[in-house]
C-alpha positions as CSV (number, residue, x, y, z in Angstrom):
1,X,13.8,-80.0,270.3
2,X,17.2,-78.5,271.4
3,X,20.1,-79.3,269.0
4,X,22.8,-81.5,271.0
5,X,26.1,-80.8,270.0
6,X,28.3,-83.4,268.2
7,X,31.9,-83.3,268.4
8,X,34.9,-85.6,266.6
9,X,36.5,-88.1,269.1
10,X,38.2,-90.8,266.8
11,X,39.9,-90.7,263.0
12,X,40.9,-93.1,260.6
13,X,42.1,-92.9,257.3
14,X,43.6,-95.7,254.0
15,X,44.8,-92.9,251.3
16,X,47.2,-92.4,249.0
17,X,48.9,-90.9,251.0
18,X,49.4,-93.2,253.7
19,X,47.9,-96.3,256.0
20,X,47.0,-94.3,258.8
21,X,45.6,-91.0,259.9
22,X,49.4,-89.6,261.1
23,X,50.6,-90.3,257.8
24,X,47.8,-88.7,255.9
25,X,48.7,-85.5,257.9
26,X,51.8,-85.5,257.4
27,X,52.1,-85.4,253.9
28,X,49.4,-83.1,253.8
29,X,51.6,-81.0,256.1
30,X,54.5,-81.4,253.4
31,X,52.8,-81.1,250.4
32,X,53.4,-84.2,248.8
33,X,51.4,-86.2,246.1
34,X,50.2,-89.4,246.4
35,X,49.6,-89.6,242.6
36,X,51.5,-92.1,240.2
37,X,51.8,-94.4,237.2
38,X,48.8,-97.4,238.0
39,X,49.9,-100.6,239.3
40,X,46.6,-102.2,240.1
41,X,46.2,-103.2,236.2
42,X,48.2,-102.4,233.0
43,X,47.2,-99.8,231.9
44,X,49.2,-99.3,228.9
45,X,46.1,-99.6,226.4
46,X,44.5,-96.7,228.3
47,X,45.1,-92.7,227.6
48,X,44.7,-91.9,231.3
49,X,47.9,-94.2,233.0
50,X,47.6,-93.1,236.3
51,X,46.2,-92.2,239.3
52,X,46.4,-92.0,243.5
53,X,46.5,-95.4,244.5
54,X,46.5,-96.8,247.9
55,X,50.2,-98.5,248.0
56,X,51.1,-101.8,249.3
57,X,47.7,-102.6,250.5
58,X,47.7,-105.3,252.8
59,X,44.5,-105.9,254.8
60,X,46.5,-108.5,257.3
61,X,48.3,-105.8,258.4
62,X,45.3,-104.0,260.0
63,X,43.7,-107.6,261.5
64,X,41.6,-108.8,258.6
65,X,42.0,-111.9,257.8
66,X,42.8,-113.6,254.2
67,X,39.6,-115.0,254.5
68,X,37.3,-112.3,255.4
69,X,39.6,-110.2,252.6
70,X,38.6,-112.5,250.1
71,X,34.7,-112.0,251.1
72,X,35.0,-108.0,250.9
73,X,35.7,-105.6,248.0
74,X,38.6,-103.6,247.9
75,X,36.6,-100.3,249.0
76,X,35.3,-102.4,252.3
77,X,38.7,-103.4,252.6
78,X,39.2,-100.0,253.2
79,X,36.6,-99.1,255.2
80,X,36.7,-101.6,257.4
81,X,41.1,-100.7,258.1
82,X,40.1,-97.0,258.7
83,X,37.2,-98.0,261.1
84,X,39.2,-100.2,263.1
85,X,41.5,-97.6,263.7
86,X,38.9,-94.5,264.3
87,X,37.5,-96.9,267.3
88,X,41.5,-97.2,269.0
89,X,41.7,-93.5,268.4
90,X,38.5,-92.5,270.2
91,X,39.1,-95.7,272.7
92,X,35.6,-97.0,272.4
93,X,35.2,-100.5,274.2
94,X,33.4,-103.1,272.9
95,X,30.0,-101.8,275.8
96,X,29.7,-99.1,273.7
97,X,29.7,-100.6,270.2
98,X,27.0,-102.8,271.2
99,X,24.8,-100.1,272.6
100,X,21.7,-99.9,270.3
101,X,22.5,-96.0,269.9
102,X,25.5,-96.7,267.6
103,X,25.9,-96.5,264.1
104,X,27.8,-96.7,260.9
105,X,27.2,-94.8,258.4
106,X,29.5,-94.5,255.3
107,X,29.2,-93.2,251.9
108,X,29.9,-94.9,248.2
109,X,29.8,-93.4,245.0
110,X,30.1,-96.5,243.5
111,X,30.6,-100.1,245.3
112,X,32.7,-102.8,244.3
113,X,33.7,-101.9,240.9
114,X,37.1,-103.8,241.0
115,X,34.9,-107.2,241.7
116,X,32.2,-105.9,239.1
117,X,35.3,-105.6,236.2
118,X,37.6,-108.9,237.6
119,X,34.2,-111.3,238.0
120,X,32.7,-110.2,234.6
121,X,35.6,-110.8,232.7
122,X,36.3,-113.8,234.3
123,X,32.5,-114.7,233.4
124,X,33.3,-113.9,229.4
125,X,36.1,-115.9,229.5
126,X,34.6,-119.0,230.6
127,X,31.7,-118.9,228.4
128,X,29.6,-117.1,230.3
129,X,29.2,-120.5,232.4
130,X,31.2,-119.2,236.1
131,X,30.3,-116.7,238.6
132,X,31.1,-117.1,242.0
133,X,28.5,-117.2,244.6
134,X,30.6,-113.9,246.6
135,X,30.1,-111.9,243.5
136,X,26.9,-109.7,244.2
137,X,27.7,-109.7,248.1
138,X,31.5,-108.4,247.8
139,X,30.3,-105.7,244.9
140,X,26.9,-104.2,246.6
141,X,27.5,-100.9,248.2
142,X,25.9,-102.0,251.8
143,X,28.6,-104.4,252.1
144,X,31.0,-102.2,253.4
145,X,29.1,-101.0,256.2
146,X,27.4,-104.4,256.5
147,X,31.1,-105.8,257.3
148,X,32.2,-103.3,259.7
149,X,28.9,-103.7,261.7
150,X,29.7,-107.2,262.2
151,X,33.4,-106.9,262.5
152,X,32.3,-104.2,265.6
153,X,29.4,-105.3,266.7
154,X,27.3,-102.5,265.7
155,X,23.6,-103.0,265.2
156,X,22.1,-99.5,266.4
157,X,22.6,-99.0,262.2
158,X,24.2,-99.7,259.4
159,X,23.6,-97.1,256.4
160,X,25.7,-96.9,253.1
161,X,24.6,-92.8,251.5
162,X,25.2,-93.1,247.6
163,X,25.4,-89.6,246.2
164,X,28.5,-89.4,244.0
165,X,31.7,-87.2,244.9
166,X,29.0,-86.0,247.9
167,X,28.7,-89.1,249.4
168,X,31.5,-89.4,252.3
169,X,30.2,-85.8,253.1
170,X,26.3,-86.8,252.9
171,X,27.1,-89.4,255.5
172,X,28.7,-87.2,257.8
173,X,26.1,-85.1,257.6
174,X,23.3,-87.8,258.0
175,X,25.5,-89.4,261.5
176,X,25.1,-85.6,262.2
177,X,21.2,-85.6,262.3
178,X,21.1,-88.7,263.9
179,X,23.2,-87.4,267.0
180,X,22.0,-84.3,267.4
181,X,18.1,-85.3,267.5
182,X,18.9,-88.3,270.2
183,X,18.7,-91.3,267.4
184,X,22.4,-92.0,268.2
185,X,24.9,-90.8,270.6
186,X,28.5,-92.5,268.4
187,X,28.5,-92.8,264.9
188,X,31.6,-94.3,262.8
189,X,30.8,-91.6,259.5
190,X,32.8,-91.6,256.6
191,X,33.3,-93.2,253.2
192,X,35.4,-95.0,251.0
193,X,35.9,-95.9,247.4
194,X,38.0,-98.2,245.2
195,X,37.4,-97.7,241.0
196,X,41.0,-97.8,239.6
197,X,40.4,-100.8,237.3
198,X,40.6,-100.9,233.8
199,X,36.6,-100.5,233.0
200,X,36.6,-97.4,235.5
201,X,39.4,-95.7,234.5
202,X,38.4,-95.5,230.8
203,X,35.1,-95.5,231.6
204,X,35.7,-92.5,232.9
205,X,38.1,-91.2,230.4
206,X,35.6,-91.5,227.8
207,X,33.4,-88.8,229.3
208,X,36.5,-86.5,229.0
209,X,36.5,-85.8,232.9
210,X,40.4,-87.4,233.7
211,X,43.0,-85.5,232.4
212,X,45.0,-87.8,230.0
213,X,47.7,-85.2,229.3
214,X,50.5,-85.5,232.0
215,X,50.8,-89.9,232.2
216,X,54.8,-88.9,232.1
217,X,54.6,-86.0,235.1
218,X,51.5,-87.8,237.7
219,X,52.7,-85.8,240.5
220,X,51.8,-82.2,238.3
221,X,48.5,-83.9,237.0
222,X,45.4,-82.7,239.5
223,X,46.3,-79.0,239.4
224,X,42.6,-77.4,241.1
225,X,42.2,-74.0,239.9
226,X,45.3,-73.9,237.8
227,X,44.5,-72.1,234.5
228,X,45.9,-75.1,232.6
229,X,44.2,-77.8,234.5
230,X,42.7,-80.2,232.2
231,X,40.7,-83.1,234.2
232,X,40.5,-84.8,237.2
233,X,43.0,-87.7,238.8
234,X,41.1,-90.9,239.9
235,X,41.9,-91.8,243.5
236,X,40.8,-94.0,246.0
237,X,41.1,-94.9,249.7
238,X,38.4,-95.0,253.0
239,X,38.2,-92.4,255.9
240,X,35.9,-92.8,259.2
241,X,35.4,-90.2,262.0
242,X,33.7,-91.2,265.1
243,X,31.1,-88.5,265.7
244,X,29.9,-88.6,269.2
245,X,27.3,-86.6,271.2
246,X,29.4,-84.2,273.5
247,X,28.3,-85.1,276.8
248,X,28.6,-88.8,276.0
249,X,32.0,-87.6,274.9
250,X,32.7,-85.4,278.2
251,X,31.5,-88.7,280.4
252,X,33.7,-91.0,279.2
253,X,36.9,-88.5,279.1
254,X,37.2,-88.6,275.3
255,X,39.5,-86.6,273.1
256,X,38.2,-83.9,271.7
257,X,39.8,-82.9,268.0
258,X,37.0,-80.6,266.7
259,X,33.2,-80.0,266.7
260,X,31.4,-80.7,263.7
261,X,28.9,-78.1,264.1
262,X,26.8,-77.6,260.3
263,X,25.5,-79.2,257.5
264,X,23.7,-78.6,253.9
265,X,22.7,-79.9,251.1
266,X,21.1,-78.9,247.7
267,X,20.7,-80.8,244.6
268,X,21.5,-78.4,241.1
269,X,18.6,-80.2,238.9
270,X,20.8,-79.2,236.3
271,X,22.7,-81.9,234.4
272,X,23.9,-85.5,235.1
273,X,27.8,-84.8,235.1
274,X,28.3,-80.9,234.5
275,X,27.3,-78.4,238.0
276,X,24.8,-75.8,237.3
277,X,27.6,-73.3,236.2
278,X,26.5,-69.6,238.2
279,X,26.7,-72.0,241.8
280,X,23.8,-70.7,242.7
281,X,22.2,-74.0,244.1
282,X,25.6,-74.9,245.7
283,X,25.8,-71.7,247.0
284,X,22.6,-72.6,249.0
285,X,24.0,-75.6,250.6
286,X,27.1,-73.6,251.6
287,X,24.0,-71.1,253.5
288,X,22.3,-73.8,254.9
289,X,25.6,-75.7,256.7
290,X,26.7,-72.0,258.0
291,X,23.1,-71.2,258.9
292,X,22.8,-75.0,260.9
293,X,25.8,-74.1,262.3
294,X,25.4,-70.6,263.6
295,X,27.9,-68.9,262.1
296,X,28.7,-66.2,260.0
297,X,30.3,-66.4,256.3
298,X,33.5,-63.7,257.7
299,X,33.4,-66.1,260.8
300,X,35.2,-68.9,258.4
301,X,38.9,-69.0,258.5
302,X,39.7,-72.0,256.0
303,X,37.6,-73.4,253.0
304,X,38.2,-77.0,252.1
305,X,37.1,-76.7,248.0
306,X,35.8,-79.6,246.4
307,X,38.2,-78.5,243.8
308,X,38.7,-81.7,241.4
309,X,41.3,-80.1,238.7
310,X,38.3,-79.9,236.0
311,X,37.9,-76.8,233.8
312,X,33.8,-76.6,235.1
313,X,33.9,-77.4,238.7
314,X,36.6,-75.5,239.5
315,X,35.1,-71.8,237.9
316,X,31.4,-73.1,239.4
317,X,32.8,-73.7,242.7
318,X,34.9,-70.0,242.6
319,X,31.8,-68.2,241.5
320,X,29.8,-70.1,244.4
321,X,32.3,-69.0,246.8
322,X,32.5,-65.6,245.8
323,X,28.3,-65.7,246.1
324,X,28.6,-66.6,249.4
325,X,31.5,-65.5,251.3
326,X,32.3,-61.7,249.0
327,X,35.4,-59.8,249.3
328,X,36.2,-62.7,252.3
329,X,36.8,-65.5,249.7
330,X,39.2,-63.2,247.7
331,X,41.3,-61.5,251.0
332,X,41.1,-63.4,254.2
333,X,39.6,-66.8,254.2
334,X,41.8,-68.7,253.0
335,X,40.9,-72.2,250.3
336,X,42.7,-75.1,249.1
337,X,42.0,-78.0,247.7
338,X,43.9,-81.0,248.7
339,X,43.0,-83.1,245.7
340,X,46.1,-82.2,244.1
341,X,47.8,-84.3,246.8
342,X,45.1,-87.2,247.2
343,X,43.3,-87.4,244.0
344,X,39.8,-87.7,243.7
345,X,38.4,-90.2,245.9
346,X,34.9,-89.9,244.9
347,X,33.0,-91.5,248.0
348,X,35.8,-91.4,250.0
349,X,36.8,-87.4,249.3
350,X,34.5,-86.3,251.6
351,X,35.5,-87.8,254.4
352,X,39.1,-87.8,254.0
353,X,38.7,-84.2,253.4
354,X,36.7,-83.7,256.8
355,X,39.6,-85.1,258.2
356,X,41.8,-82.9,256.7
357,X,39.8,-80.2,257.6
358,X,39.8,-80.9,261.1
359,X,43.5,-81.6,261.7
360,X,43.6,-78.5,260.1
361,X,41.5,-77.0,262.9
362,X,43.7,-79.5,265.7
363,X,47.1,-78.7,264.6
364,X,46.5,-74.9,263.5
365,X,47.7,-75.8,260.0
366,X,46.6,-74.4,256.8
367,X,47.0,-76.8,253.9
368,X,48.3,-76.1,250.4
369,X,46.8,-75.5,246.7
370,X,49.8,-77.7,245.1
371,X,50.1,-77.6,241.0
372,X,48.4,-74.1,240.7
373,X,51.3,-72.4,238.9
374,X,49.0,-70.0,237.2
375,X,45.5,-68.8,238.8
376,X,42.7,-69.0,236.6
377,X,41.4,-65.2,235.9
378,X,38.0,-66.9,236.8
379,X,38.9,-68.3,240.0
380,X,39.0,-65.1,241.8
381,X,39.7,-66.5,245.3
382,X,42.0,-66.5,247.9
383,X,44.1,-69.4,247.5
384,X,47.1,-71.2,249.9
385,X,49.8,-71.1,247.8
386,X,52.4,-74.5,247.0
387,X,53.1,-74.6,250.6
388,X,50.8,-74.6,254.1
389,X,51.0,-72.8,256.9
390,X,50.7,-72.4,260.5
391,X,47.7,-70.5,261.9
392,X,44.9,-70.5,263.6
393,X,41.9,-71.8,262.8
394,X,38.7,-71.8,264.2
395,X,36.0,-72.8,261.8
396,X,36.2,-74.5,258.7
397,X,34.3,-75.4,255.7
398,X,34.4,-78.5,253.4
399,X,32.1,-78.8,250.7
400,X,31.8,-81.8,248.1
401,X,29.9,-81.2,244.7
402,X,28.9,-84.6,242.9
403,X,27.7,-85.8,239.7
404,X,24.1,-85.2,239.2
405,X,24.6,-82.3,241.0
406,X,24.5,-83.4,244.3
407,X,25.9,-80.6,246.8
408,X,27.1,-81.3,250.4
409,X,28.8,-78.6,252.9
410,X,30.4,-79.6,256.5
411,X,31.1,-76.8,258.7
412,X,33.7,-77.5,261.7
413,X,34.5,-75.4,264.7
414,X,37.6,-75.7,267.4
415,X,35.9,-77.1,270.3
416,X,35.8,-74.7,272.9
417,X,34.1,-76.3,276.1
C-alpha cells in the first residue's frame, strides 16, 4: 500500500514556558527558563525545591469550566487547553471532528499523580474511611484523551500511549501510522503530564535522577550535556499537533507548518531506569525514523536531543548520535536540547519538543543548548551554543529515550508541495 503523506496543520501547547503555542516560541526564541522554586506544594522538607511549573494555571481561561476542572486531573487539564487550541489553529469545524476518521491520541508517562498523592492523603487522614467517587476516573491515564473526545466530539479514537519520557513521541508516531495507512485522515497527537507533587518529586529524588544541588540558582539547574550537570528538572505541561493527511489538508485550504515524514522505535532490554549505555539500540530507532522517512543521516539539519541534564543519558545519547550521524553530529548538524528551558516533561516532552522542532523548521530558527558552560569531553557533538539562531532548516530530528528503555525518533521535513 502506498504511504500517504502526513503533514502538521494545527499546534497547541500549556508549558512552562507559556499558555499558548506563540509564547512557547518565543521564549524558546530568547532563551529563557521556565524553571523555578515549586509553588504547587511546600516543598521545604524536600532536597529537590523546584522545578518547571506551568504558572498561573487557570482552566477557565481556555473554556473549561469549574465543574468539568474539578472532574479532570491536572495533566487532562492540560491536554484538554492545548487541544482546544491545536483545533482553532488548524480551523477544524465541528463536520470534521465528528467524522469517524478522527482521532486523539496522546501520551502519559504517568496519569493523574497530583489526584493519586492529594486523594490518598486525604484517605489517611480520615481514617481510611473517605474516597471520593471521581478518584479512579480523574487519575486513570485514558481520562485525558477520554475528555477531550467528548469535549470535541471525537469518536473515530481515543488512545492514551504509556511509554515513559517516549510517550508524547510514541503517540505521534502511532497518529502517524494511522494516517498514512487510511485508518485516519486528522489526528489531535501529543501528550501531557503533571507529577510535581510532593510524593513525585521525592519519589523521584530518591532514585537520584533530579539534581538537588542548585534549589538556590533553578534557572542554571537542567544543564544537558554540561560536564557538571548533575540530574534532571521535573517539568510538566500538555502539547497537541493536529496531524492530518495531506490531501485532506490541501482540500480544505489548511495551513501547512511542516511534514512529519518518519518514525522509529526500539526498546534497550537493558535496565528499568538506566539506557543501554553504547546507544546501540537507540541508535536503531534513529535508522528506522530516517529510513521511514527517506532520508539520509547528512540530509538532517537540526537534532532535537532528548537531552535530560543526567550524567547517563546525556553520554548514551552523544555516543548514539555519533553512531548514527559520524563526523555530521560533530561539524554541521546542529543539536540542542531544550530541556534546559522547559524541564522535563516526561509524557508531555515529546510533543512539546515536536513542536519545537517544527517551529524550528517554520520560522528557520535554530534553538539553544542553554546552561552548558563546559562540554562534556564525552559529548563529542555539535552543539547550539547559549543563544539560537536563524537558518534554514529542512529536516529535523527529535528523539525521546524513556525509562525502561523505551526509544522513540520523529523525523520532520519543510513541506515542499
Amino acid at each position: 500500500m502506498e504511504k500517504r503523506r502526513v503533514v502538521i496543520t494545527g499546534m497547541g501547547a500549556v508549558s512552562p514556558l507559556g499558555h499558548n503555542t506563540k509564547e512557547l516560541w518565543d521564549a524558546i526564541k530568547n532563551h529563557r527558563c521556565g524553571i523555578d522554586r515549586i509553588s504547587l506544594f511546600d516543598p521545604t522538607s524536600c532536597p529537590v525545591q523546584i522545578a518547571a511549573e506551568v504558572k498561573n494555571f487557570n482552566p477557565e481561561e481556555f473554556g473549561i469550566s469549574s465543574k468539568n476542572a474539578s472532574r479532570m486531573g491536572r495533566f487532562t487539564q492540560f491536554l484538554l487547553a492545548a487541544s482546544l487550541e491545536a483545533v482553532k489553529d488548524a480551523n477544524l469545524d465541528n463536520e470534521i471532528l465528528a467524522d469517524e476518521k478522527t482521532g486523539v491520541i496522546a501520551g502519559s508517562g504517568i496519569g493523574g499523580m497530583d489526584v493519586i498523592d492529594q486523594s490518598f492523603n486525604y484517605y489517611v487522614e480520615s481514617g481510611k474511611k473517605k474516597i471520593s467517587p471521581f478518584d479512579v476516573a480523574r487519575l486513570i491515564p485514558n481520562e485525558s484523551v477520554a475528555n477531550v473526545s467528548m469535549e470535541l466530539g471525537i469518536t473515530g479514537c481515543a488512545w492514551v500511549v504509556s511509554s515513559a519520557c517516549a510517550s508524547g513521541t510514541d503517540a505521534l508516531g502511532v497518529a502517524l501510522k494511522a494516517i498514512r495507512y487510511g485508518d485516519l485522515d486528522v489526528c489531535l497527537a501529543g501528550g501531557s503530564e503533571s507529577c510535581i507533587t510532593d510524593y513525585a518529586i521525592k519519589g523521584f529524588a530518591s532514585m537520584r535522577a533530579l539534581t538537588s544541588q542548585h534549589n538556590d540558582c533553578p534557572q542554571k539547574a537542567s544543564r544537558p550535556f554540561d560536564k557538571n550537570r548533575s540530574g534532571f528538572v521535573m517539568g510538566e505541561g500538555g502539547a497537541v499537533l493536529v496531524l492530518e493527511e495531506l490531501e485532506h489538508a490541501k482540500k480544505r485550504g489548511a495551513k501547512i507548518y511542516a511534514e512529519l515524514a518518519g518514525y522509529g522505535a526500539s526498546a534497550d532490554a537493558y535496565h528499568i531506569t538506566s539506557p543501554r549505555p553504547n546507544g546501540d539500540i537507540c541508535a536503531r530507532a534513529v535508522r528506522h525514523a530516517l529510513r521511514d522517512a527517506d532520508v539520509a543521516a547528512e540530509s538532517v539539519d537540526y537534532y532535537n536531543a532528548h537531552g535530560t541534564s543526567t550524567a547517563m543519558n546525556d553520554v548514551t545519547e552523544s555516543r548514539m548520535l555519533q553512531d548514527v550521524f559520524g563526523d555530521h553530529a560533530k561539524t554541521k548538524m546542529k543539536i540542542s536540547s531544550t530541556k534546559g528551558m522547559t524541564g522535563h516533561c516526561v509524557g508531555a516532552a515529546g510533543a512539546l519538543e515536536a513542536i519545537i522542532s517544527t517551529m524550528a523548521i517554520y520560522d528557520s530558527f535554530y534553538p539553544a543548548n542553554i546552561n552548558c558552560d563546559e562540554q562534556d569531553e564525552a559529548c563529542d557533538i555539535n552543539l547550539v551554543d547559549g543563544v539560537g539562531f536563524t537558518g534554514n532548516i529542512d529536516c529535523a530530528v527529535s528523539s525521546s529515550l524513556g525509562f525502561g528503555g523505551h526509544n522513540g525518533v520523529l523525523v520532520f521535513k519543510k513541506y515542499k508541495g
